[in-house]
mmJSON file of the N, C-alpha and C atoms, coordinates in Angstrom:
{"data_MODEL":{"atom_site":{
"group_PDB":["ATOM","ATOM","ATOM","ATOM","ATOM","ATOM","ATOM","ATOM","ATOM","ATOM","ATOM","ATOM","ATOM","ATOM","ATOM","ATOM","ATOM","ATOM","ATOM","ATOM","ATOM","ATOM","ATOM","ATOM","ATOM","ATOM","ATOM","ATOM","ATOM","ATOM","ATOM","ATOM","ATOM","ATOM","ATOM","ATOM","ATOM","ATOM","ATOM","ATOM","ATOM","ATOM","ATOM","ATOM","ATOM","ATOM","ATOM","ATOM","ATOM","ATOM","ATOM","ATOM","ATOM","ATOM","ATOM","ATOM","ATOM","ATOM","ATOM","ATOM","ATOM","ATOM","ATOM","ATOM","ATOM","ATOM","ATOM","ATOM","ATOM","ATOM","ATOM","ATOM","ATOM","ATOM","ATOM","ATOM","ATOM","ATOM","ATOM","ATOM","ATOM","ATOM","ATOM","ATOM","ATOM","ATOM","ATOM","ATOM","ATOM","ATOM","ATOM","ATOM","ATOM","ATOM","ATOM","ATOM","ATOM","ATOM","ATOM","ATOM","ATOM","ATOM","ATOM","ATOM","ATOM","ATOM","ATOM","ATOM","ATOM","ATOM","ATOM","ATOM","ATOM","ATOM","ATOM","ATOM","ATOM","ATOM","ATOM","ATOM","ATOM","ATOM","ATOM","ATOM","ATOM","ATOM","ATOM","ATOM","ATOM","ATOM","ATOM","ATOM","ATOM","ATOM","ATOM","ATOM","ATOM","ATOM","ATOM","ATOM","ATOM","ATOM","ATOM","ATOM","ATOM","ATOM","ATOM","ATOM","ATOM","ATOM","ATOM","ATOM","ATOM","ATOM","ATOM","ATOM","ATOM","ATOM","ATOM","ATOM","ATOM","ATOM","ATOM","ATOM","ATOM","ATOM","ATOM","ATOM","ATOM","ATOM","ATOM","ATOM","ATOM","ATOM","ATOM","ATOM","ATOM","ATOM","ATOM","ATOM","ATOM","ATOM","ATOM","ATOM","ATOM","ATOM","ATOM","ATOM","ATOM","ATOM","ATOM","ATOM","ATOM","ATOM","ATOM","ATOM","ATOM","ATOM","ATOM","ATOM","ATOM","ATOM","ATOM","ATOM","ATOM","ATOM","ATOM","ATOM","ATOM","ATOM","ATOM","ATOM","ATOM","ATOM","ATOM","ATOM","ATOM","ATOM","ATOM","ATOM","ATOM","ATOM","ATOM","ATOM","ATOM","ATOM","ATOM","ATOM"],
"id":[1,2,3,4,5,6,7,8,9,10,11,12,13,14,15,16,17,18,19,20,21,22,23,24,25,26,27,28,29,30,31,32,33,34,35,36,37,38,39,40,41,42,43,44,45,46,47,48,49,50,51,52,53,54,55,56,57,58,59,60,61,62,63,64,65,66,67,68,69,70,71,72,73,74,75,76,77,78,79,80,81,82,83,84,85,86,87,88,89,90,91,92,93,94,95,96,97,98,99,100,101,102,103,104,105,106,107,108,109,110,111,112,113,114,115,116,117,118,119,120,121,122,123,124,125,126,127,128,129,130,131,132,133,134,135,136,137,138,139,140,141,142,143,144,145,146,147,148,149,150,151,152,153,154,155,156,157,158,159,160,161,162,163,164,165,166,167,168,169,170,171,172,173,174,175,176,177,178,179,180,181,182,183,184,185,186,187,188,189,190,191,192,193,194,195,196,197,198,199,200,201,202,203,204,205,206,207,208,209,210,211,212,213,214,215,216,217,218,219,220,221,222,223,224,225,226,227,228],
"type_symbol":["N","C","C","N","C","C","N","C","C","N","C","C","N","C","C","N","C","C","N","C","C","N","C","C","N","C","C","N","C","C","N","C","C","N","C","C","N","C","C","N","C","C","N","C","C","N","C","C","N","C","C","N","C","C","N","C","C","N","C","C","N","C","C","N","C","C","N","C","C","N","C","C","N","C","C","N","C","C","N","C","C","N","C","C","N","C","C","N","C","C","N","C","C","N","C","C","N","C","C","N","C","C","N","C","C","N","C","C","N","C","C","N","C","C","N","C","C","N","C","C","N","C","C","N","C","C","N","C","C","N","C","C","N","C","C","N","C","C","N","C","C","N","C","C","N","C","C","N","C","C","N","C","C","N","C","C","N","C","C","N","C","C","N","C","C","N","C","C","N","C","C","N","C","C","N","C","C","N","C","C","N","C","C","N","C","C","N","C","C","N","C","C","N","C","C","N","C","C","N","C","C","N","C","C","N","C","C","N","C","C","N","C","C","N","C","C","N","C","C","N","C","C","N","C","C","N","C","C"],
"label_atom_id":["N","CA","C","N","CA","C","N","CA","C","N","CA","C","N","CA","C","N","CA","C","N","CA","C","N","CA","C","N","CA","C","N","CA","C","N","CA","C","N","CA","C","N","CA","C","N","CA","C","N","CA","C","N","CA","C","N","CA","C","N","CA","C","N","CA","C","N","CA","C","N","CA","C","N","CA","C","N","CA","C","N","CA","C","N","CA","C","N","CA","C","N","CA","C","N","CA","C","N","CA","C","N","CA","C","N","CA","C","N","CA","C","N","CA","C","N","CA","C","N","CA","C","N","CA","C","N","CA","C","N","CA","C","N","CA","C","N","CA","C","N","CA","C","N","CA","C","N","CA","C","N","CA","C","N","CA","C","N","CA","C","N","CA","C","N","CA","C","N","CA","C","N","CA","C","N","CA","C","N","CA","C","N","CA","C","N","CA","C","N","CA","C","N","CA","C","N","CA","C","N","CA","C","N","CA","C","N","CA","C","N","CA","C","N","CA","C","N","CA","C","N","CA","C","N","CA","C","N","CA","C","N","CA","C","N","CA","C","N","CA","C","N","CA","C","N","CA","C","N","CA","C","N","CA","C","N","CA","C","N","CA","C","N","CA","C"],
"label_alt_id":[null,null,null,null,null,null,null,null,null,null,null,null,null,null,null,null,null,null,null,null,null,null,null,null,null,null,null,null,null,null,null,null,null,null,null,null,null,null,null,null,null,null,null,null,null,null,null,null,null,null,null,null,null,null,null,null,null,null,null,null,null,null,null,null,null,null,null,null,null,null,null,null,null,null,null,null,null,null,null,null,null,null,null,null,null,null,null,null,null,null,null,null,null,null,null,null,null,null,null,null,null,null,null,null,null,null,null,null,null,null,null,null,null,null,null,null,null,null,null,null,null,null,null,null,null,null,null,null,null,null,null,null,null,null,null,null,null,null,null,null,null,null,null,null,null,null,null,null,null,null,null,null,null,null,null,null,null,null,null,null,null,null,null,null,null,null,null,null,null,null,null,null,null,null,null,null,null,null,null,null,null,null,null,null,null,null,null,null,null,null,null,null,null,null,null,null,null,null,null,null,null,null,null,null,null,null,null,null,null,null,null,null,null,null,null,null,null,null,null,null,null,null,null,null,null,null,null,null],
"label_comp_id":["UNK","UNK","UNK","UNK","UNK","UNK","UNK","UNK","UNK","UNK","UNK","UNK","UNK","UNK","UNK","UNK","UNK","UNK","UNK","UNK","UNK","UNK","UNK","UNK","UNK","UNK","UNK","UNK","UNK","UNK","UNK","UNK","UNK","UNK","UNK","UNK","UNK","UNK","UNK","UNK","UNK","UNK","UNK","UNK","UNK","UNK","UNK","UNK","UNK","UNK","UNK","UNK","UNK","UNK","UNK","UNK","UNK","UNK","UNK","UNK","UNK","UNK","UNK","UNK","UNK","UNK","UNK","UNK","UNK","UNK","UNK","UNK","UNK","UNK","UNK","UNK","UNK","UNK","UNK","UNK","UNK","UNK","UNK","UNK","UNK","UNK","UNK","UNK","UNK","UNK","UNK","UNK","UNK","UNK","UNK","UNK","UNK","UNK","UNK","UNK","UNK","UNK","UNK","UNK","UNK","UNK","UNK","UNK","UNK","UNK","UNK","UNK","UNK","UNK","UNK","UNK","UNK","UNK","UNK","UNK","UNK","UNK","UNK","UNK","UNK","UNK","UNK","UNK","UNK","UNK","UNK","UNK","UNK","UNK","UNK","UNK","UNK","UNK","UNK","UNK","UNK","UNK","UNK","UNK","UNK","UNK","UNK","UNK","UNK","UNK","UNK","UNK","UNK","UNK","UNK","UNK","UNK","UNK","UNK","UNK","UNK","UNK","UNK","UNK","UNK","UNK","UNK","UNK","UNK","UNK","UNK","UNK","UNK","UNK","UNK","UNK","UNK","UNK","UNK","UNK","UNK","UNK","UNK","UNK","UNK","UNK","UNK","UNK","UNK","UNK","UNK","UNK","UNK","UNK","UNK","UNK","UNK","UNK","UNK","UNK","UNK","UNK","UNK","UNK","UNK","UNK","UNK","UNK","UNK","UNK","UNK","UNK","UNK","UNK","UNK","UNK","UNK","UNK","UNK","UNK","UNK","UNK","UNK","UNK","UNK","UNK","UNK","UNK"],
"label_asym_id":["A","A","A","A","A","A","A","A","A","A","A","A","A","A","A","A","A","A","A","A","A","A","A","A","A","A","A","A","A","A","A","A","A","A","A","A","A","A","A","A","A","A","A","A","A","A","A","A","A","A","A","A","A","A","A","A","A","A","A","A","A","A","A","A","A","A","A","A","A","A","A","A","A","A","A","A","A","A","A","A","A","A","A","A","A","A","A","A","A","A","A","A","A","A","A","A","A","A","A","A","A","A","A","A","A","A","A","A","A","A","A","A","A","A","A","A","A","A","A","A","A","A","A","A","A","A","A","A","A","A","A","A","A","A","A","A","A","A","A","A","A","A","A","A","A","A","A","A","A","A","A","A","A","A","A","A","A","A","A","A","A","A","A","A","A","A","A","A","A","A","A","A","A","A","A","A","A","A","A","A","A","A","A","A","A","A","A","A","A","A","A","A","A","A","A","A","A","A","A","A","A","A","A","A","A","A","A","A","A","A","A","A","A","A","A","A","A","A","A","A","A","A","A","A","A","A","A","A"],
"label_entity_id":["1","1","1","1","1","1","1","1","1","1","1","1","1","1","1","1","1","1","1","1","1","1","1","1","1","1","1","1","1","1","1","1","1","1","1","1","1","1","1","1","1","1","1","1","1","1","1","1","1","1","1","1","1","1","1","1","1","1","1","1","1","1","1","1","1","1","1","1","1","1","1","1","1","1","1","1","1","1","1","1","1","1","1","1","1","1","1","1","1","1","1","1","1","1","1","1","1","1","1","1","1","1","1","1","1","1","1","1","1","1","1","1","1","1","1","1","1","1","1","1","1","1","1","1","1","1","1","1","1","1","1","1","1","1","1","1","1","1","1","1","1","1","1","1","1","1","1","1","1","1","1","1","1","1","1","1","1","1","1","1","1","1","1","1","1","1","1","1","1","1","1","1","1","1","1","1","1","1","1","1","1","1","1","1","1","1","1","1","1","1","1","1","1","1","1","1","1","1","1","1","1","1","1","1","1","1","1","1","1","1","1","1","1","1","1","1","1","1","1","1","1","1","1","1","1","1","1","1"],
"label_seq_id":[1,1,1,2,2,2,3,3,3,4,4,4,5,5,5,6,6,6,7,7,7,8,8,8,9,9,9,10,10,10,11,11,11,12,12,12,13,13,13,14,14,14,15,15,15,16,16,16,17,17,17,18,18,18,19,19,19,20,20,20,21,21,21,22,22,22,23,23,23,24,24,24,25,25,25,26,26,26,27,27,27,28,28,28,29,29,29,30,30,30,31,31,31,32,32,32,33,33,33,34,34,34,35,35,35,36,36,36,37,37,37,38,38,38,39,39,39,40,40,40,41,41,41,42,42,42,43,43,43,44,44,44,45,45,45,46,46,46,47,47,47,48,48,48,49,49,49,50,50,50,51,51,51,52,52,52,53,53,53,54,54,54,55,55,55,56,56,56,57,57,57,58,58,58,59,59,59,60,60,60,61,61,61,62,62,62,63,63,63,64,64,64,65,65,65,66,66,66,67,67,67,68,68,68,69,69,69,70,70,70,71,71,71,72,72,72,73,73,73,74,74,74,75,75,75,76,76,76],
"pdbx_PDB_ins_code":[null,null,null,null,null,null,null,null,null,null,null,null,null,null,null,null,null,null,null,null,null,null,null,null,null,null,null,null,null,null,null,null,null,null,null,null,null,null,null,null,null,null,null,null,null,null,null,null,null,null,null,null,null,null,null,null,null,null,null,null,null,null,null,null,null,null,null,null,null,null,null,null,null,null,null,null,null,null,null,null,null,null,null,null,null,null,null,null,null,null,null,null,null,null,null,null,null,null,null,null,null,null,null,null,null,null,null,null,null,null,null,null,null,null,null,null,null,null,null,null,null,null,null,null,null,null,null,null,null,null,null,null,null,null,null,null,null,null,null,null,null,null,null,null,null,null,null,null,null,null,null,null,null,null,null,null,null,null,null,null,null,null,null,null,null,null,null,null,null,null,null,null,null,null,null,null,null,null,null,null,null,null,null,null,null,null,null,null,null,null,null,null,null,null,null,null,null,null,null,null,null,null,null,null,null,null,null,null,null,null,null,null,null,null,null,null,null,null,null,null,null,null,null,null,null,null,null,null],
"Cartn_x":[244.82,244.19,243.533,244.363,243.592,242.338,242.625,241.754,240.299,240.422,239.37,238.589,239.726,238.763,238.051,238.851,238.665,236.733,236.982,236.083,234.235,235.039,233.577,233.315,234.066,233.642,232.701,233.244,232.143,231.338,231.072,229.98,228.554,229.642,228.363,228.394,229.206,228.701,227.697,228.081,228.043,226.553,226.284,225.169,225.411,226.593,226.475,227.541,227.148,227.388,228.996,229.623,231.184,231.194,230.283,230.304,229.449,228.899,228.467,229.634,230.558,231.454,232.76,232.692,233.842,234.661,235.701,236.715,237.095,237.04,237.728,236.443,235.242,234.051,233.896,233.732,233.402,232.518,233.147,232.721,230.77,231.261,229.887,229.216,229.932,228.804,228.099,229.239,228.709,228.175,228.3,228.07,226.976,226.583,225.373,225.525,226.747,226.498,226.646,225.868,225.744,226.739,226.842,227.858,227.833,226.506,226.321,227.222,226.581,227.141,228.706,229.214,230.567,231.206,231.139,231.538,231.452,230.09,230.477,231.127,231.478,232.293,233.51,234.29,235.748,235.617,234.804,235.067,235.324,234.074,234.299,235.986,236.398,237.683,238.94,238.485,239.647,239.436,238.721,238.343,238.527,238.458,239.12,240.881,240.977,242.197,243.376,242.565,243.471,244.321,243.615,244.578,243.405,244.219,243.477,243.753,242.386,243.218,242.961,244.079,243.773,243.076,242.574,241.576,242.005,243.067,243.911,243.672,244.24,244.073,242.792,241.744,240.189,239.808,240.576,240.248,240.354,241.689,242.482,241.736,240.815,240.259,239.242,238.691,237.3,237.125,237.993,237.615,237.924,237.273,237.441,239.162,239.632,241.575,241.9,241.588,242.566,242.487,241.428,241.331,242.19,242.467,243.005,244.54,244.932,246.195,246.677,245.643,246.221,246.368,244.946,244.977,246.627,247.298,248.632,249.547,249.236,250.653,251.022,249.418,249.354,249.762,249.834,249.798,251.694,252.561,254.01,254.504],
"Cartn_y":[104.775,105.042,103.773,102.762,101.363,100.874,101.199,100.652,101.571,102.679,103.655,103.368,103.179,103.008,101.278,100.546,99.166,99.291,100.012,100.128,100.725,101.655,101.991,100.888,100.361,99.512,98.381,98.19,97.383,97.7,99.333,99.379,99.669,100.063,99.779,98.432,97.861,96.542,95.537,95.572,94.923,95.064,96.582,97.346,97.018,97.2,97.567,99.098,99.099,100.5,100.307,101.371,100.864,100.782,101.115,100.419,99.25,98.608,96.94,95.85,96.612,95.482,95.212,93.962,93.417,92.747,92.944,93.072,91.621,90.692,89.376,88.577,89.269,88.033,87.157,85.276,85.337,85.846,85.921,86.855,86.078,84.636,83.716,83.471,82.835,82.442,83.853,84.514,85.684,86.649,87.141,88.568,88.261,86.776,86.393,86.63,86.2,87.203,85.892,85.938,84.387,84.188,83.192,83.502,84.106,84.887,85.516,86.925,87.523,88.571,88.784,87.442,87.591,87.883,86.718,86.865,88.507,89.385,90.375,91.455,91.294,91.847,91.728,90.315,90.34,90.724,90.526,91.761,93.054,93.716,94.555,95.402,94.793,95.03,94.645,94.145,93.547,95.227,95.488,96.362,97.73,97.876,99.653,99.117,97.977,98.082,97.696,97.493,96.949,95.989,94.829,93.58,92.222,91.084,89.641,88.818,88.277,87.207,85.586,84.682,83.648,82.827,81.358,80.861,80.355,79.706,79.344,80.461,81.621,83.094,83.09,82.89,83.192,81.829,80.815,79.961,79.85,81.284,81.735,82.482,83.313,84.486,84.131,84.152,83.845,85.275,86.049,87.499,88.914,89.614,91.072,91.554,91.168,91.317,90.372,89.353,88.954,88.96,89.472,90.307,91.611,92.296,93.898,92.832,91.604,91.558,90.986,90.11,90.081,91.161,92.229,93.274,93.762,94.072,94.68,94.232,92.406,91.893,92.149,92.845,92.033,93.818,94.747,96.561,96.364,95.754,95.707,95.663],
"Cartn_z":[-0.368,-1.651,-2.206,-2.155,-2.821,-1.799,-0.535,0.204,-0.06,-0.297,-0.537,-1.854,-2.509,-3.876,-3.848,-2.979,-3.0,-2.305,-1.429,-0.428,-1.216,-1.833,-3.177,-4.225,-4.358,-5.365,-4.383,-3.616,-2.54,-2.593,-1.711,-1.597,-3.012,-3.899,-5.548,-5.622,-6.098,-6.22,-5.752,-4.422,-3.368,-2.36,-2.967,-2.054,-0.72,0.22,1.432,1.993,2.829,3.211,3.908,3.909,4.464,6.056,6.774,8.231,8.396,7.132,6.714,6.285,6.208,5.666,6.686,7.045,7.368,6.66,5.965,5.459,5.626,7.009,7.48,7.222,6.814,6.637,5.082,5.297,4.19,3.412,2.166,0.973,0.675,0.774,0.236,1.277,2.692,3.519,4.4,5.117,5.778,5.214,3.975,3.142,2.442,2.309,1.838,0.076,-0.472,-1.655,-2.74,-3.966,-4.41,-6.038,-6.683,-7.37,-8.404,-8.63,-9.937,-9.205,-8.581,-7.786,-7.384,-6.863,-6.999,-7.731,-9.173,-10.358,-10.819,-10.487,-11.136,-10.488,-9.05,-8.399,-8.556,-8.967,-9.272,-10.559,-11.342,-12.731,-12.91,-11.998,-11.748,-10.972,-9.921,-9.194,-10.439,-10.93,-12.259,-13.152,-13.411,-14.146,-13.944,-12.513,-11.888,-11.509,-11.228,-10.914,-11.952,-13.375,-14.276,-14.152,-13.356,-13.153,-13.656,-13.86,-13.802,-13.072,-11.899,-11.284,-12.371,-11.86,-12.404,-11.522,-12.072,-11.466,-10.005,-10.365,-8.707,-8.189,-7.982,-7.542,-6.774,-7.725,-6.805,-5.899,-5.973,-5.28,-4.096,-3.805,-2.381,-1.415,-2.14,-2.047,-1.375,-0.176,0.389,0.955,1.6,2.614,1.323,2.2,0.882,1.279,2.949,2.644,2.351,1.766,0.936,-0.151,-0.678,-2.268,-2.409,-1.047,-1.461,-1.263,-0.571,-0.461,-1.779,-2.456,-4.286,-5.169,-4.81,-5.737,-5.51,-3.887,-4.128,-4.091,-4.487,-5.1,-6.696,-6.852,-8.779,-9.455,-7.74,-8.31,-8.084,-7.401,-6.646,-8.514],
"occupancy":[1.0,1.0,1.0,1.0,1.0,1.0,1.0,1.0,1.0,1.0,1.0,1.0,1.0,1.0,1.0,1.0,1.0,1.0,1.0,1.0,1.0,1.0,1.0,1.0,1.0,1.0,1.0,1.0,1.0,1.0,1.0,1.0,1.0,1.0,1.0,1.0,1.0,1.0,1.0,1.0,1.0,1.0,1.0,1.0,1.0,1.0,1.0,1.0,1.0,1.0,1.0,1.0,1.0,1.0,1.0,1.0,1.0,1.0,1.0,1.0,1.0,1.0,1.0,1.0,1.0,1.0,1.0,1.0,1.0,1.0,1.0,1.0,1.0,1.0,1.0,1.0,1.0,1.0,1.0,1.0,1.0,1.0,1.0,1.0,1.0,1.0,1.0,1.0,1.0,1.0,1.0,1.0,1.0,1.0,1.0,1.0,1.0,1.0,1.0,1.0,1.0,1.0,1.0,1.0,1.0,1.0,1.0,1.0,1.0,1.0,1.0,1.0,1.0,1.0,1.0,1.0,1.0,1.0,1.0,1.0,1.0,1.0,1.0,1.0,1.0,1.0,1.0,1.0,1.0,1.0,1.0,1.0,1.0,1.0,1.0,1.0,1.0,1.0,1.0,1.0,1.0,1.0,1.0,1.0,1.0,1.0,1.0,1.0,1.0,1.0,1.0,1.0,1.0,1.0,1.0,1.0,1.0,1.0,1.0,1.0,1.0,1.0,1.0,1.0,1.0,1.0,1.0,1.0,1.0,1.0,1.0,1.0,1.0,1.0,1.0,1.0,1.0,1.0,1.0,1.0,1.0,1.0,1.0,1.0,1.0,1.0,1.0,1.0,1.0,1.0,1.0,1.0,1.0,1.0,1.0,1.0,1.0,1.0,1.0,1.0,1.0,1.0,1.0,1.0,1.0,1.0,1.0,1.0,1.0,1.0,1.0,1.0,1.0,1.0,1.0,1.0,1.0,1.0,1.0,1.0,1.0,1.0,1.0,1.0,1.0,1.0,1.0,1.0],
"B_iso_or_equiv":[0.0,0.0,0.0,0.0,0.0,0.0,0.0,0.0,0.0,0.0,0.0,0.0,0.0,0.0,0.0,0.0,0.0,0.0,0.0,0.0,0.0,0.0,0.0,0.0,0.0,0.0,0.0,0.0,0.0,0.0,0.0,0.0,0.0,0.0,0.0,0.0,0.0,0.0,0.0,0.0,0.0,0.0,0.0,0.0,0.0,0.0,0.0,0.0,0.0,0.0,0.0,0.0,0.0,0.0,0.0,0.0,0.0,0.0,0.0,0.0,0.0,0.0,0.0,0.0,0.0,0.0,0.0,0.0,0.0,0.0,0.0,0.0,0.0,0.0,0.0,0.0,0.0,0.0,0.0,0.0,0.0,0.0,0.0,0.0,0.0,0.0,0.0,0.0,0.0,0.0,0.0,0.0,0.0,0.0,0.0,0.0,0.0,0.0,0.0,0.0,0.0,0.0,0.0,0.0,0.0,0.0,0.0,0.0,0.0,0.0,0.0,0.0,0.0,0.0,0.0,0.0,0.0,0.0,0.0,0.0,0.0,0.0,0.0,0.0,0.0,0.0,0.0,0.0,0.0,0.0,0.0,0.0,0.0,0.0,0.0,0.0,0.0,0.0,0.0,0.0,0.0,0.0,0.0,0.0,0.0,0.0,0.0,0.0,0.0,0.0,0.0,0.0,0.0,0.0,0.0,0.0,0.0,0.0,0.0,0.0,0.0,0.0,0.0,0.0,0.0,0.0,0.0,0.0,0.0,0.0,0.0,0.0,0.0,0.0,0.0,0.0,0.0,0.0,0.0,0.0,0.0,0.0,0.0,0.0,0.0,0.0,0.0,0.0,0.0,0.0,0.0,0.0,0.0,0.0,0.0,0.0,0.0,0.0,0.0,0.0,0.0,0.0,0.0,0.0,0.0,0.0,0.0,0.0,0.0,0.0,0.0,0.0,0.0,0.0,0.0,0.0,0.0,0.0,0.0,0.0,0.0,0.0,0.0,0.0,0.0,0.0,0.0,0.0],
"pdbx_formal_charge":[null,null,null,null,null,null,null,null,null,null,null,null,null,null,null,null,null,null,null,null,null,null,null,null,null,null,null,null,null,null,null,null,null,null,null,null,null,null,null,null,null,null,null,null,null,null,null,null,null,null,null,null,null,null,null,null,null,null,null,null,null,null,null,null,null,null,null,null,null,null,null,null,null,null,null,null,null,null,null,null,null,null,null,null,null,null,null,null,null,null,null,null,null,null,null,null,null,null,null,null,null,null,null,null,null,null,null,null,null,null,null,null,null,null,null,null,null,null,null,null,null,null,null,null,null,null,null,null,null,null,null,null,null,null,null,null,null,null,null,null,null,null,null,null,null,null,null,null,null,null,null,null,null,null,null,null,null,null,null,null,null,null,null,null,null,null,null,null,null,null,null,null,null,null,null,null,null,null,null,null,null,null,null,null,null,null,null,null,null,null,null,null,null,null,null,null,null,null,null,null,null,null,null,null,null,null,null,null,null,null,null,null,null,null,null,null,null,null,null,null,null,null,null,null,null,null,null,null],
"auth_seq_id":[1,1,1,2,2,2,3,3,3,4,4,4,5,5,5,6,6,6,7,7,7,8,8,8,9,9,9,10,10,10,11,11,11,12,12,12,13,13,13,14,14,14,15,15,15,16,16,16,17,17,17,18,18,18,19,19,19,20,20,20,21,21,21,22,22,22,23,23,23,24,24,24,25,25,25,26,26,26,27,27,27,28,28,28,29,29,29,30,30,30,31,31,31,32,32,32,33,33,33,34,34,34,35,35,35,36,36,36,37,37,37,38,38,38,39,39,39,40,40,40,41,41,41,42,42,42,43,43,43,44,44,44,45,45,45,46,46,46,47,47,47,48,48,48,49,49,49,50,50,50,51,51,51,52,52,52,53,53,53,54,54,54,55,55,55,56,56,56,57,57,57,58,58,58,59,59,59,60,60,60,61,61,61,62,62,62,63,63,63,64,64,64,65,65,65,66,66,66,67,67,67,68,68,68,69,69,69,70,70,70,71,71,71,72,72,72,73,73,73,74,74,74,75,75,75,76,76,76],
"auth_comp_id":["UNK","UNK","UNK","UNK","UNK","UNK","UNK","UNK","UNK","UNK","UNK","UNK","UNK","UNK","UNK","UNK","UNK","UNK","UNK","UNK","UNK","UNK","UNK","UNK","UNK","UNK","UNK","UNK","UNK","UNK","UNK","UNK","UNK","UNK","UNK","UNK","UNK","UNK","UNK","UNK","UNK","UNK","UNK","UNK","UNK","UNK","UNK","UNK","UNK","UNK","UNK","UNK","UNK","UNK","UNK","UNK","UNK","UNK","UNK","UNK","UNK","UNK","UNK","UNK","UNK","UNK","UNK","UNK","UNK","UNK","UNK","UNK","UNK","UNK","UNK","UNK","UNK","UNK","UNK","UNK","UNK","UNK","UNK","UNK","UNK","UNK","UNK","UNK","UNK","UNK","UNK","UNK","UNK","UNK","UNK","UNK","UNK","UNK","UNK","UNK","UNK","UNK","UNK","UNK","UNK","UNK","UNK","UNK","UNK","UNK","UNK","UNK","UNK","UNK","UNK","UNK","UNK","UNK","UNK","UNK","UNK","UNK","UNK","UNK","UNK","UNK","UNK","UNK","UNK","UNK","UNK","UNK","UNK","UNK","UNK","UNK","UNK","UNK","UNK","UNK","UNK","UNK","UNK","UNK","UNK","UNK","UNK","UNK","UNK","UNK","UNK","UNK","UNK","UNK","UNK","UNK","UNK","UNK","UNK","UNK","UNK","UNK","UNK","UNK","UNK","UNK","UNK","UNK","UNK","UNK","UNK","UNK","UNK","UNK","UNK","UNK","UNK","UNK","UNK","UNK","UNK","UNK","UNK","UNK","UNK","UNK","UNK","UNK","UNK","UNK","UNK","UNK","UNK","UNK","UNK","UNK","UNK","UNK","UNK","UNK","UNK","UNK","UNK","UNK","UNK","UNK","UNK","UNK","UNK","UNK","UNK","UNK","UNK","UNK","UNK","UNK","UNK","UNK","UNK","UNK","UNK","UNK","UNK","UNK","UNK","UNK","UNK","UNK"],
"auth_asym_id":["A","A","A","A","A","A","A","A","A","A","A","A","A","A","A","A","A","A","A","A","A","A","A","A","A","A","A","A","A","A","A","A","A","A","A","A","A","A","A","A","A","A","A","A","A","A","A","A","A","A","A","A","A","A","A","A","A","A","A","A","A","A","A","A","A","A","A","A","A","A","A","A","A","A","A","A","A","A","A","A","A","A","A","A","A","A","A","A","A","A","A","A","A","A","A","A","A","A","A","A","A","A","A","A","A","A","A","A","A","A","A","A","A","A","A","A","A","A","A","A","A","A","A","A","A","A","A","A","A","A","A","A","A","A","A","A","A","A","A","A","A","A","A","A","A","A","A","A","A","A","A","A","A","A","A","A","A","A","A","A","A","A","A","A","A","A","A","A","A","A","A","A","A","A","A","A","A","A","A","A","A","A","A","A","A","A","A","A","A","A","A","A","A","A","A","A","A","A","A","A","A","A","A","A","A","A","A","A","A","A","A","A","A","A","A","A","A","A","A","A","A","A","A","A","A","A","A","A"],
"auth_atom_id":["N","CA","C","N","CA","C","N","CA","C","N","CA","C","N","CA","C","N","CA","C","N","CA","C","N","CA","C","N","CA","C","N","CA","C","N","CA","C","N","CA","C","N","CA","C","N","CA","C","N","CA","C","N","CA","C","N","CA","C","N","CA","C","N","CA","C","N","CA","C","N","CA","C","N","CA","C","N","CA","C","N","CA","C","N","CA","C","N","CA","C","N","CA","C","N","CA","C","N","CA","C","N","CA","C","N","CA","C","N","CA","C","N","CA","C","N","CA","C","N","CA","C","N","CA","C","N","CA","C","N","CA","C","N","CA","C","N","CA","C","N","CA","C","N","CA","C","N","CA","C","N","CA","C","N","CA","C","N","CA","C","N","CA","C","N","CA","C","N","CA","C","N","CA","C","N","CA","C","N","CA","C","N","CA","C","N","CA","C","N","CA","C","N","CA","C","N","CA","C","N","CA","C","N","CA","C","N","CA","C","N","CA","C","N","CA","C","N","CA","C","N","CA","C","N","CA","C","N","CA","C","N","CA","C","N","CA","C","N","CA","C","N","CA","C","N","CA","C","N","CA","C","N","CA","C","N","CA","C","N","CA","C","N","CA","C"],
"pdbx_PDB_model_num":[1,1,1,1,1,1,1,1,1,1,1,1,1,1,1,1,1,1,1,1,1,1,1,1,1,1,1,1,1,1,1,1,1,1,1,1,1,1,1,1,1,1,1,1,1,1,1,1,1,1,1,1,1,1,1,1,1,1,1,1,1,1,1,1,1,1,1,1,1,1,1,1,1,1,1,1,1,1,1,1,1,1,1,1,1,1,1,1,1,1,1,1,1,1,1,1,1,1,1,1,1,1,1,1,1,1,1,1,1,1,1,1,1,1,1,1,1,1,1,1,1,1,1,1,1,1,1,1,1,1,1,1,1,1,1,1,1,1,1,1,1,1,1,1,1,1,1,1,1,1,1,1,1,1,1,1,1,1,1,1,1,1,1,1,1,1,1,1,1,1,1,1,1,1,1,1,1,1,1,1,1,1,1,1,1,1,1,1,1,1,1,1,1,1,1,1,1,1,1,1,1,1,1,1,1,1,1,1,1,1,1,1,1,1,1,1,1,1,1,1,1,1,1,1,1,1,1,1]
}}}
């Protein structure tokens, strides 16, 4: 379920399609995605999933699993 909904929010956000995304790629260098865009992507994921990361938090975060592996420390 989280991965599904994780997975739409990608692909709106994100504008790529779910057999475009690799999950283990970086978010900035491989996905090409710049920091305005990021920024409004972890808003966005903050925002369906009703959580906040803190700044250390996003500093961890380079791949889209290890965003779903904070999102389900911050859902435990």
């Amino acid at each position: 379920m989280l991965r599904e909904k994780f997975i739409k929010i990608v692909e709106d956000s994100l504008e790529l399609s779910a057999d475009q995304i690799d999950f283990d790629a970086d978010l900035v260098k491989d996905l090409d995605i710049d920091s305005i865009d990021l920024l409004d992507f972890i808003m966005t994921v903050e925002d369906e999933f009703n959580i906040e990361f803190e700044e250390d938090e996003l500093d961890d975060i380079k791949t889209l699993n290890q965003m779903i592996e904070k999102i389900e420390q911050k859902e435990e």
